[in-house]
C-alpha positions as CSV (number, residue, x, y, z in Angstrom):
1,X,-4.2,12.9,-56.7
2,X,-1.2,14.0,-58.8
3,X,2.0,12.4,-59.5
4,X,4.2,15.9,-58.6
5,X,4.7,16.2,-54.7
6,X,6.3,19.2,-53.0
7,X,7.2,19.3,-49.6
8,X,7.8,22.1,-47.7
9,X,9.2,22.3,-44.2
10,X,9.4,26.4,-43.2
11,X,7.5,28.1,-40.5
12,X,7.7,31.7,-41.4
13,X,5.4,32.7,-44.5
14,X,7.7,35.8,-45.5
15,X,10.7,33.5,-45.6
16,X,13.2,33.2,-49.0
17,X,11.9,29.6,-48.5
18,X,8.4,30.3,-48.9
19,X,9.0,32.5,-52.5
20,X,11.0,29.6,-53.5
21,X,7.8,27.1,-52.6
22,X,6.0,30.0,-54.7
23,X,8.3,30.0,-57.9
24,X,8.3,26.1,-57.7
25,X,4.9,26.0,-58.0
26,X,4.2,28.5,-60.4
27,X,6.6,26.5,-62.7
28,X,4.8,23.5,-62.6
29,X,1.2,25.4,-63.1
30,X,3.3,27.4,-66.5
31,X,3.7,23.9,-67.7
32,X,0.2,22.6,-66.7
33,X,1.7,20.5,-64.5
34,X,-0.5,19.0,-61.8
35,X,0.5,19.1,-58.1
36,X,-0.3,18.8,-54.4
37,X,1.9,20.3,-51.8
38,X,2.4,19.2,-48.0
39,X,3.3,22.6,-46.0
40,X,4.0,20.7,-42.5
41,X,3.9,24.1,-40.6
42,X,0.7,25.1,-42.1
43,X,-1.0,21.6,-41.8
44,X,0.3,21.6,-38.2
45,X,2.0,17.6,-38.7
46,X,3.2,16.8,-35.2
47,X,6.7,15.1,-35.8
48,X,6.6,13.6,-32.7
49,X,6.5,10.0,-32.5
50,X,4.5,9.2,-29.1
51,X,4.6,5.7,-26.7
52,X,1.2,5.2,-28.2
53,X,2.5,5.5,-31.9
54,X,5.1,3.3,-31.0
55,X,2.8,0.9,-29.4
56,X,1.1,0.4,-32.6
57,X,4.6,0.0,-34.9
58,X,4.1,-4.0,-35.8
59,X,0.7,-3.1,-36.5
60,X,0.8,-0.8,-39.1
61,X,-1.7,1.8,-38.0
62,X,-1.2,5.5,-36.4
63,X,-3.3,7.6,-34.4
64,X,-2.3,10.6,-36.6
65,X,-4.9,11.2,-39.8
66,X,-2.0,12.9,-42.0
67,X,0.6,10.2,-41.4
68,X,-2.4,8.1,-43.4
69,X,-2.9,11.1,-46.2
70,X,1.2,11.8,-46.5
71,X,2.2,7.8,-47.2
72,X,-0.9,7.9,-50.1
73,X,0.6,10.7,-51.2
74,X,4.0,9.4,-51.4
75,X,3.0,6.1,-53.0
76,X,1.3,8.3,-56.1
77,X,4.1,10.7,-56.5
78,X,6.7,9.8,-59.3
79,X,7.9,13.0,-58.5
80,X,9.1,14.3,-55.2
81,X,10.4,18.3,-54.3
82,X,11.4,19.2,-50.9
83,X,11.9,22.7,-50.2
84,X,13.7,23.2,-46.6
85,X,16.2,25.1,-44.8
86,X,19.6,23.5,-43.5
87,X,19.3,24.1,-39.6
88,X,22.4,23.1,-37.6
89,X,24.1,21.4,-40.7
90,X,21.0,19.4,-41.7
91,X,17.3,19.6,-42.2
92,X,14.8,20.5,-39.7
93,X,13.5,18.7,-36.8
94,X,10.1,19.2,-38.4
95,X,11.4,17.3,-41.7
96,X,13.2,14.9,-39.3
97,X,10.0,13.7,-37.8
98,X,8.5,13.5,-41.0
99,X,10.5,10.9,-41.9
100,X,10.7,9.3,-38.7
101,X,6.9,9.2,-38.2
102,X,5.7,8.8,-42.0
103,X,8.4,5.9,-42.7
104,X,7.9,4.6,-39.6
105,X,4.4,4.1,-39.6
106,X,4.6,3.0,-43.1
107,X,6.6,0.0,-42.7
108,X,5.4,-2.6,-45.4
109,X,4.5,1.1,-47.7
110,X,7.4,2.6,-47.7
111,X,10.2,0.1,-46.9
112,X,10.3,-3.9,-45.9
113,X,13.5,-4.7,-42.9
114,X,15.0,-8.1,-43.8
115,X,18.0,-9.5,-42.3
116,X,20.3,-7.7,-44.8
117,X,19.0,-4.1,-44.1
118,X,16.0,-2.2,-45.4
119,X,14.6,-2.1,-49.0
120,X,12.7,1.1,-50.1
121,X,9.3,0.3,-51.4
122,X,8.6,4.0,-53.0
123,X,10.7,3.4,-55.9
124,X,7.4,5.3,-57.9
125,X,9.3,8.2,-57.2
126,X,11.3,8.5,-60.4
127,X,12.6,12.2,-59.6
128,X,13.7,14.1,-56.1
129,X,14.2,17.4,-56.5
130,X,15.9,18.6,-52.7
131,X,15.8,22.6,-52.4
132,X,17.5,24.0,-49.5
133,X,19.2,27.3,-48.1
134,X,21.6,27.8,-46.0
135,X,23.5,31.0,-44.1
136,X,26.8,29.1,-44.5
137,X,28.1,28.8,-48.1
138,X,27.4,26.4,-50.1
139,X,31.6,25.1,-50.7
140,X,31.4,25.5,-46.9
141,X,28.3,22.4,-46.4
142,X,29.7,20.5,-49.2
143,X,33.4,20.2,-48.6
144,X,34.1,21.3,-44.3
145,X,31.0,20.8,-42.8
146,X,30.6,17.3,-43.5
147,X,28.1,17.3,-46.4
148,X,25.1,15.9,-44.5
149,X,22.1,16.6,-47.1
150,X,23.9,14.8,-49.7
151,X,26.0,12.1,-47.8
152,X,22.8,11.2,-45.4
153,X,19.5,12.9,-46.1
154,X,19.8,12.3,-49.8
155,X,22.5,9.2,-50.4
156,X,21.0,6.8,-47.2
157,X,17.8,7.8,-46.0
158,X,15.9,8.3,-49.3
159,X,18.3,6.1,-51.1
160,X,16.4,3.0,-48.5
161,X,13.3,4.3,-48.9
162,X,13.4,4.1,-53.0
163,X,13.7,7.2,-54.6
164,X,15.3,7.9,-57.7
165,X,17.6,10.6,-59.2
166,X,17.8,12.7,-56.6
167,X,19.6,16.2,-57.4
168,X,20.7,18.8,-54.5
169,X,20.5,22.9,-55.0
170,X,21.3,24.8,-52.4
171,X,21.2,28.9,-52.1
172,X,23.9,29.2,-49.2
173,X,24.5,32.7,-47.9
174,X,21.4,33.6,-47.6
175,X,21.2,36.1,-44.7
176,X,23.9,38.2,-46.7
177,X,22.1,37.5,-50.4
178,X,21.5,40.6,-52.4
179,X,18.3,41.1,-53.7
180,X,19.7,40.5,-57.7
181,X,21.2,36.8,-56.6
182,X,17.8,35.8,-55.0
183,X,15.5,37.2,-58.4
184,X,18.6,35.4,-60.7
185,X,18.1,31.5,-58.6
186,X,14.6,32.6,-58.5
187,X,14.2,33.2,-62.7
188,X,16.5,29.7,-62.7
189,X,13.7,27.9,-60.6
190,X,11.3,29.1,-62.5
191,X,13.0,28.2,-66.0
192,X,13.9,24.1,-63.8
193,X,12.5,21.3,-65.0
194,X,11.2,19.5,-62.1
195,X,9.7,16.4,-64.1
């Protein structure tokens, strides 16, 4: 297992996502960095959380094997990259689930509920690295649109969970991107230190 953790939430391999996934990891591997990535498409995660998962909720178990591997993972990480688009002004329903069903079925692993709220328990993860694209523009997500990656995704939901120094990029515009601003943010992930 390795302390550098990408996940990647895109269903189409020919995707600008996927050649970002691509530069990200070829970054780490220039700087012998050690990683494992969780590509939710490929591995076919179902984000659905069933009546029989929630059955089992006070118990701590799950009837999905990769609910199991992703919390392990997640408790070695000390670094955390998501790669994702921004769907309907905030991540995927396939990164939605993720969290719903992971966290969910990690209760006591990756967060304690006590009468005052919920304290994260994956405070390992020193670094969270959120990579997303976008057709609106960036200004647009940020200052009209309600800001949802930062204000939720990033400042509440893995704020509870634990992680640490989380930074945001997002390439916005994408469907109109030329090819020189997609090799320039490319050559700029490939030059990012991610840990």
């Amino acid at each position: 297992m390795t302390d550098t953790l990408i996940i990647y939430c895109h269903p189409y391999p020919q995707s600008f996502n996927h050649v970002i996934l691509q530069a990200v990891q070829n970054n780490l591997k220039s700087k012998n960095i050690e990683f494992t990535t969780i590509d939710l498409y490929a591995e076919r995660f179902s984000p659905v959380y069933t009546k029989k998962d929630l059955s089992l909720f006070h118990t701590g178990k799950t009837t999905d094997p990769l609910v199991v591997k992703y919390l392990n993972l997640l408790k070695q990480a000390k670094t955390v990259i998501f790669i994702t688009p921004i769907w309907w002004n905030s991540i995927p329903g396939m990164l939605k689930g993720f969290i719903d069903k992971v966290m969910m079925e990690g209760k006591g692993l990756s967060h304690t509920v006590s009468k005052v709220g919920v304290k994260g328990e994956l405070t390992n993860i020193q670094q969270c690295y959120v990579l997303t694209t976008s057709s609106s523009p960036t200004f647009y997500i940020k200052y009209l649109n309600g800001n949802a990656i930062k204000k939720i995704f990033i400042n509440q939901t893995l704020k509870q969970l634990g992680f640490q120094n989380c930074q945001w990029q997002n390439f916005g515009m994408i469907s109109d991107s030329s090819v020189k601003r997609r090799k320039k943010y490319l050559a700029k992930i490939q030059q990012e230190h991610f840990v």
